[in-house]
C-alpha positions as CSV (number, residue, x, y, z in Angstrom):
1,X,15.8,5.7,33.5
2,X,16.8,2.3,34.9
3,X,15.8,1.5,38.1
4,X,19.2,0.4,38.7
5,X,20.5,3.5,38.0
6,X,18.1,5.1,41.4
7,X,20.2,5.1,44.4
8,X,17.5,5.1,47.1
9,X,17.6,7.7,49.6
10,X,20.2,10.5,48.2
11,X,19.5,14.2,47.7
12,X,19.8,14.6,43.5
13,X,18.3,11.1,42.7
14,X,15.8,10.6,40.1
15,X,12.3,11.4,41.2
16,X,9.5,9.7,38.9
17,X,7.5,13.0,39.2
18,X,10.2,15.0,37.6
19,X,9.8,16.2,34.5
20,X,6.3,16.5,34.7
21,X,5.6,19.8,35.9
22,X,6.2,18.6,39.6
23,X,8.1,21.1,41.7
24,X,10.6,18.2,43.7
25,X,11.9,18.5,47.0
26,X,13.8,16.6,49.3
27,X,15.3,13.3,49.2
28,X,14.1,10.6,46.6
29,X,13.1,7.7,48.5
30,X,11.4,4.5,47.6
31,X,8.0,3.7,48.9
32,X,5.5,0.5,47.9
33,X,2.5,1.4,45.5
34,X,-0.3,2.8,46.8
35,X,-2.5,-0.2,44.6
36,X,-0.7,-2.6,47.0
37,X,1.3,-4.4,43.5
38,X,4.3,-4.0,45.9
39,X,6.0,-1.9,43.5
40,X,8.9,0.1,44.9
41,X,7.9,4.1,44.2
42,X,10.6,6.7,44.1
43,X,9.9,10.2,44.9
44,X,11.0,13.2,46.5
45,X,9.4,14.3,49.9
46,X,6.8,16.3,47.7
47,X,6.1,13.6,45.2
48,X,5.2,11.3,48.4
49,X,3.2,14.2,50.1
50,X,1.1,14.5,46.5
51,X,0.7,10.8,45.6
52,X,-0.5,10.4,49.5
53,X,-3.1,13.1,49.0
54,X,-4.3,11.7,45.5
55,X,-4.8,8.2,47.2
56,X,-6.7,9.5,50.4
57,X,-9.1,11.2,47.7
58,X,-9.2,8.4,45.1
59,X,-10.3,6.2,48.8
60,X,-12.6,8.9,49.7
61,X,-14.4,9.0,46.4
62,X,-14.2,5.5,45.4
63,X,-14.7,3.9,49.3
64,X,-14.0,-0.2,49.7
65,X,-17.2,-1.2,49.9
66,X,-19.7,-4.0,48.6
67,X,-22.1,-1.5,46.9
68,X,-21.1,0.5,44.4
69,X,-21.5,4.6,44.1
70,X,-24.2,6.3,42.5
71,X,-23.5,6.4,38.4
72,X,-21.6,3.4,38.8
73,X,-22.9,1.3,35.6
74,X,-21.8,-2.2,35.2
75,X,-22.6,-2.2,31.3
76,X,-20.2,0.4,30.6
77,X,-16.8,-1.1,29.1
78,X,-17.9,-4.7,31.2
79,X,-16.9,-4.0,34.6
80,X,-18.1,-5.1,37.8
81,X,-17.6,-3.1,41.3
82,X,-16.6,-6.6,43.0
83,X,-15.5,-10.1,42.4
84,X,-18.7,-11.9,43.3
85,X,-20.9,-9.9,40.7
């Protein structure tokens, strides 16, 4: 669906979580992206609770720091934990 078509804020509106198994409730509102693109989100009450929860644990498993987590290799698929590396 269009974002056009998502009136922000109204009981009924198109959550992005429906469809998927995702029990809805409440009213779909619009919220920025958790990975801070400043993409507008719209959920339902639950969707926000759930994408709330899985970033606190992504933060909590994967912290912003300089030194990356144990198993962290930097060979695999060319990736570095931070810009300076």
């Amino acid at each position: 669906m269009a974002e056009a078509a998502i009136v922000q804020g109204h009981e009924g509106d198109w959550c992005i979580d429906s469809g998927s198994g995702h029990a809805c409730e409440g009213p779909v509102t619009g919220q920025p992206s958790h990975a801070g693109t400043g993409t507008i989100i719209y959920h339902c009450e639950a969707g926000h609770r759930a994408a709330d929860e899985h970033a606190r644990q992504v933060q909590e498993r994967y912290p912003d720091s300089p030194v990356p987590p144990p198993g962290f290799d930097p060979t695999y698929a060319g990736e570095r934990w931070n810009e300076d590396d």
